[in-house]
C-alpha positions as CSV (number, residue, x, y, z in Angstrom):
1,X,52.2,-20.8,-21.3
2,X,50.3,-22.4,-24.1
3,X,52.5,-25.1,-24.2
4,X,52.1,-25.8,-20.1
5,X,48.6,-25.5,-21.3
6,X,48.6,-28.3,-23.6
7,X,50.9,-30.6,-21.7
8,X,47.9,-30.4,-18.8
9,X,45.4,-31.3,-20.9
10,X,47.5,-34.0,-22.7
11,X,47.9,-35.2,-19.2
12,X,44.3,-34.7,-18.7
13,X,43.2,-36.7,-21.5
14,X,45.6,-40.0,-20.9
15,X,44.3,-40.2,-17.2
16,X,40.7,-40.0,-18.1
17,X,39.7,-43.6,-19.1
18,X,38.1,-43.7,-22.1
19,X,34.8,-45.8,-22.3
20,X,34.7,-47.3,-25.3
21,X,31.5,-49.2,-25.9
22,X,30.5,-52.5,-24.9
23,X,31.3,-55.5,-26.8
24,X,27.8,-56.5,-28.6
25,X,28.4,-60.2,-28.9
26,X,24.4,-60.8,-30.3
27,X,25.5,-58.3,-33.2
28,X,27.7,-60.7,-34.6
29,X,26.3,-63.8,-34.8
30,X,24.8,-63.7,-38.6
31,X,28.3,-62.0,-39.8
32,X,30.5,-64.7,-37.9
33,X,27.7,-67.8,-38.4
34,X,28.2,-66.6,-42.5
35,X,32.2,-66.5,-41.9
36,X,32.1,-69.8,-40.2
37,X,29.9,-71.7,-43.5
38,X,31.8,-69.9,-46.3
39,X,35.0,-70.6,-45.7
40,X,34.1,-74.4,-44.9
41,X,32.4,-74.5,-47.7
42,X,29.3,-75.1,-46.2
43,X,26.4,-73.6,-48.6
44,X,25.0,-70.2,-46.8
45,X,22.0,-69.4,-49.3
46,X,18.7,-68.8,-47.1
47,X,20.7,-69.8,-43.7
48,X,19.5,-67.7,-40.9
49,X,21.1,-67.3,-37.4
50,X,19.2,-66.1,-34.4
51,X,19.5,-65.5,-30.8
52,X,17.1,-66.9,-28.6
53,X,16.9,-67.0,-25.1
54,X,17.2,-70.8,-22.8
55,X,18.4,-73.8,-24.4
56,X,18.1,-74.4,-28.1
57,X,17.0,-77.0,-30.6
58,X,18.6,-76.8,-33.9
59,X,16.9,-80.0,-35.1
60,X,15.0,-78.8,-38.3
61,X,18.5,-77.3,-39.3
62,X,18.2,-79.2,-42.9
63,X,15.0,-78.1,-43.5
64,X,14.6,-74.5,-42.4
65,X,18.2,-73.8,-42.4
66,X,17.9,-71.5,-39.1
67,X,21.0,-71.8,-36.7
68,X,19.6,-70.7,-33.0
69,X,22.3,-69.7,-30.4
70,X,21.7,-69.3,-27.0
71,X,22.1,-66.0,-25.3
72,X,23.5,-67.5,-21.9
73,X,26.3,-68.3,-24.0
74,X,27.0,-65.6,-26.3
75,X,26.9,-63.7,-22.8
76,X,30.7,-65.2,-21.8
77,X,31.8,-63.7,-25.5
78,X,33.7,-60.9,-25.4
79,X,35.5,-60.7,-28.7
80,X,35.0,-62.4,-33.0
81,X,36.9,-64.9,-31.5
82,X,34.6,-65.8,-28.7
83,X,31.4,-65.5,-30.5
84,X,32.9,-68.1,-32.9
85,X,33.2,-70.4,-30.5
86,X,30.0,-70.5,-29.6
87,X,28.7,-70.2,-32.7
88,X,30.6,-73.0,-34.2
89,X,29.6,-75.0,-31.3
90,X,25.5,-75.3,-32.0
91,X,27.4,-75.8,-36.2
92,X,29.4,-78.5,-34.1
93,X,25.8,-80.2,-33.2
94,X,24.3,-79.7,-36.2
95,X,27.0,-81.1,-37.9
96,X,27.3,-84.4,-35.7
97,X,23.7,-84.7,-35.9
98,X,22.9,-84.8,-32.7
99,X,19.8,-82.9,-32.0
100,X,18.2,-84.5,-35.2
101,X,19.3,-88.0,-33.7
102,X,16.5,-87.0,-31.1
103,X,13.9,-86.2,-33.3
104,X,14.4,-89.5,-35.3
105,X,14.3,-91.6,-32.0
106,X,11.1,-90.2,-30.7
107,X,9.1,-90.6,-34.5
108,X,10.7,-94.5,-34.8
109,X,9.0,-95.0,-31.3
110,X,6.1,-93.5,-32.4
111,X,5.6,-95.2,-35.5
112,X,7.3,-98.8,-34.7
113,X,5.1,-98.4,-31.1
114,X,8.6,-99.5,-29.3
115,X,10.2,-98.1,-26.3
116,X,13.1,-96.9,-27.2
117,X,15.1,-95.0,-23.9
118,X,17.3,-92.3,-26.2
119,X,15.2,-89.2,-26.2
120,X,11.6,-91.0,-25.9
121,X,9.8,-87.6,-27.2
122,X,10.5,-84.9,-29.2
123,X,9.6,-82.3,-26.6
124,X,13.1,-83.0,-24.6
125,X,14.9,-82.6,-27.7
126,X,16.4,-79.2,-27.2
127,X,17.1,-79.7,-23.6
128,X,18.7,-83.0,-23.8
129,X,20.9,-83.5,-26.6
130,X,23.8,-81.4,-25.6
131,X,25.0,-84.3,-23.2
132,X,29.1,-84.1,-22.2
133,X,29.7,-86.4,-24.6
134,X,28.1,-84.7,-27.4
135,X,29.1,-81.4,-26.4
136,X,32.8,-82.5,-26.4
137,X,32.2,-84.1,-30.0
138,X,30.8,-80.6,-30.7
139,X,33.4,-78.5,-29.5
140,X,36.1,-80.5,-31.8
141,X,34.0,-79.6,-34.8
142,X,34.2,-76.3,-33.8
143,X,37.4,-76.5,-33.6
144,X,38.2,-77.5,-37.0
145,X,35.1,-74.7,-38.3
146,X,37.2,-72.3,-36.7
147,X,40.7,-72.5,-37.6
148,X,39.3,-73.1,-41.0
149,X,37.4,-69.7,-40.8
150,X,40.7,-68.3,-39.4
151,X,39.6,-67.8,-35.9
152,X,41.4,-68.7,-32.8
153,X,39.9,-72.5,-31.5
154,X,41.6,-71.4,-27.9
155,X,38.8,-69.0,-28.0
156,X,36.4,-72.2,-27.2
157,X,38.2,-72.6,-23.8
158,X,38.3,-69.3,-22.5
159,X,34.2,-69.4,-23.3
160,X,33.9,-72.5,-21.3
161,X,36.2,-71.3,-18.4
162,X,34.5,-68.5,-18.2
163,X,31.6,-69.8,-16.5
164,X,30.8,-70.7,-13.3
165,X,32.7,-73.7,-11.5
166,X,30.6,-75.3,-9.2
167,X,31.3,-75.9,-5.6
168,X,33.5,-79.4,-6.2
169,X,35.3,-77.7,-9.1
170,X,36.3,-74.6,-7.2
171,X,37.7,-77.3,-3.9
172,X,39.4,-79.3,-6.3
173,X,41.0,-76.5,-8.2
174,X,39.2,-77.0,-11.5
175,X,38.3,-74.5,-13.7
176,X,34.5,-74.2,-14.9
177,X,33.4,-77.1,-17.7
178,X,37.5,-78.4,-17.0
179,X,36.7,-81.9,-18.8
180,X,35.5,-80.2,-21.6
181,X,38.1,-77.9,-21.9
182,X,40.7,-80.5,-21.6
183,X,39.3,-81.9,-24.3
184,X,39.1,-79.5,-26.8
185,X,42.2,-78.6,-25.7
186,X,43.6,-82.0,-26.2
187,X,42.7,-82.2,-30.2
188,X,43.9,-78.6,-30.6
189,X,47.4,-79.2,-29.2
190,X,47.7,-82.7,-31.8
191,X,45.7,-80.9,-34.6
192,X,46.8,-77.0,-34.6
193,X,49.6,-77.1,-32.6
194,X,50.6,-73.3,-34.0
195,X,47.8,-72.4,-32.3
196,X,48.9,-73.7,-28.7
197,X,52.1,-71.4,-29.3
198,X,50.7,-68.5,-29.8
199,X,48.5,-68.9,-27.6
200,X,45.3,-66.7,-25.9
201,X,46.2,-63.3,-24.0
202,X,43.8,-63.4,-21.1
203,X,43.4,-64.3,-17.7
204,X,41.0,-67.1,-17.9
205,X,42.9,-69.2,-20.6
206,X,46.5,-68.6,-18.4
207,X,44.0,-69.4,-15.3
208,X,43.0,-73.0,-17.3
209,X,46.5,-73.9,-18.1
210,X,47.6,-73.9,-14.7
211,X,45.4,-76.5,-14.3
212,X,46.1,-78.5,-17.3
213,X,50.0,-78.4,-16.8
214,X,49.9,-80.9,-14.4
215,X,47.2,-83.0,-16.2
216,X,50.2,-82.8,-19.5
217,X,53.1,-83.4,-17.6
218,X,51.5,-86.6,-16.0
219,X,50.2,-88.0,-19.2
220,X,53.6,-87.5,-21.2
221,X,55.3,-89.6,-18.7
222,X,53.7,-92.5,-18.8
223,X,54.0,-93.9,-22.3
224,X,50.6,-95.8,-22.4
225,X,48.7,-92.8,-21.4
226,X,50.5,-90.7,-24.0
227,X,49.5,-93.0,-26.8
228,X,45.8,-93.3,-25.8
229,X,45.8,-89.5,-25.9
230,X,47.3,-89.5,-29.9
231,X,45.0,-92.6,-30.6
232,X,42.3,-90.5,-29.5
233,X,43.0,-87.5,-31.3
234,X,43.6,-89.5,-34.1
235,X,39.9,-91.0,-34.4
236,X,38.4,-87.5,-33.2
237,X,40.1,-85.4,-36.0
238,X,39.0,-88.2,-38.9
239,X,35.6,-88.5,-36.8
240,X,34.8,-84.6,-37.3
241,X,36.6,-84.6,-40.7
242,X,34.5,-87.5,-42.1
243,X,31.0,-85.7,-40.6
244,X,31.8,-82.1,-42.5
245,X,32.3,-83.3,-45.6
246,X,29.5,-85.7,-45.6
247,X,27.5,-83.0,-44.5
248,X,28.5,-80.6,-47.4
249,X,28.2,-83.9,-49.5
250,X,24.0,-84.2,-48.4
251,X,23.3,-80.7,-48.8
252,X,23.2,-79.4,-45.2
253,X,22.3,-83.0,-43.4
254,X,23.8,-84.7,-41.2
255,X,23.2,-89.2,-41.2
256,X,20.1,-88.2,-38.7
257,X,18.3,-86.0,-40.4
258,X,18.8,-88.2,-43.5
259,X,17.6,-91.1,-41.7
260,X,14.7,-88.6,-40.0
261,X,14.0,-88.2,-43.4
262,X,13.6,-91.9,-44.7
263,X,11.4,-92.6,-41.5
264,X,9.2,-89.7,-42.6
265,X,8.9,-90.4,-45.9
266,X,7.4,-94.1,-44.8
């Protein structure tokens, strides 16, 4: 009898589901942000990361050494991996300089009284500098921050995908942020291809290479399209390369806050 007992609850207990808590992505920022900096060798004495609601502007970076990442973001993380990715994405722009960029634009208008159209005042900095361009410059830094951290850079895709596809996308069987993700995807198969064989177990990354299949087996046969692709990989892996290490070789400063800095100075 005991043993019909114990088989029922056994039963019992494999058919209740258990509800294990919910992923907190915000919680890991600092450990992950820290991860991300020490193993690149990127110095992490006094660097702070906080969350913060909107869009963000990590243009004082080299000064107050705070790294702010947005909570719309870390809200399509649900694992290390994913919270990486977006972490190592704001890195990505700090990295490339591309907030700081802003900032010097708006204070060599000010003081040289021209009209320069890139970013005309430093209030539109945070909103503005994360064009597609950027972003996807960004996202191959984050790349390489990753994988150097030993997280997975697929993880920077399934983020992306995650998100809402707008109206177009969805008709023309796109996945959310699909140019983006192409990208990134892109350098990571030339770069890491290990990676692209193990691949990323979940439904949003099998989901985004459905898409890109076709976009893969079109570009590998045609020739000329095949060797634009390696020529751009190419440049975008010595690109992201050359900006770490002469970030790490400044201090924490990318060529924009070092020029930001020279303008200041004056």
């Amino acid at each position: 009898m005991k043993k019909v007992l114990l088989s029922l609850f056994a039963v019992v207990v494999i058919a209740v589901p258990s509800f294990a808590a919910t992923y907190d992505a915000a919680s890991r920022v600092s450990t992950i942000g820290a991860n991300l900096l020490t193993k690149n060798g990127i110095a992490v004495t006094n660097v702070k990361f906080t969350v913060v609601s909107g869009d963000v502007d990590n243009s004082n970076y080299s000064t107050n050494k705070v790294v702010n990442v947005s909570s719309n973001d870390l809200a399509y993380a649900g694992n290390d991996n994913e919270v990486a990715a977006v972490v190592a994405n704001e890195l990505g722009h700090i990295i490339s300089g591309h907030a700081s960029k802003g900032k010097f634009m708006a204070v060599l208008q000010e003081v040289t009284d021209t009209d320069l159209t890139i970013n005309s005042t430093a209030s539109t900095v945070a909103s503005n500098y994360k064009t597609t361009k950027e972003e996807k410059e960004a996202d191959v830094v984050a790349a390489n921050l990753m994988v150097t951290a030993g997280y997975n850079p697929l993880a920077i895709i399934v983020v992306l995908t995650k998100q809402s596809a707008t109206a177009w996308d969805t008709l023309q069987g796109r996945p959310a942020n699909a140019d983006r993700a192409m990208n990134v995807y892109n350098y990571i198969a030339y770069a890491y291809p290990e990676k692209v064989k193990a691949g990323y177990g979940c439904n949003e990354y099998k989901n985004f290479l459905t898409y890109a299949n076709s976009i893969i087996e079109t570009r590998q046969a045609n020739k000329k399209l095949e060797t634009k692709n390696t020529k751009e990989q190419e440049k975008a892996k010595k690109t992201s390369t050359s900006q770490l290490s002469k970030f790490k070789i400044r201090g924490g400063a990318s060529a924009w806050d070092a020029a930001y800095g020279l303008l200041y100075s004056n």
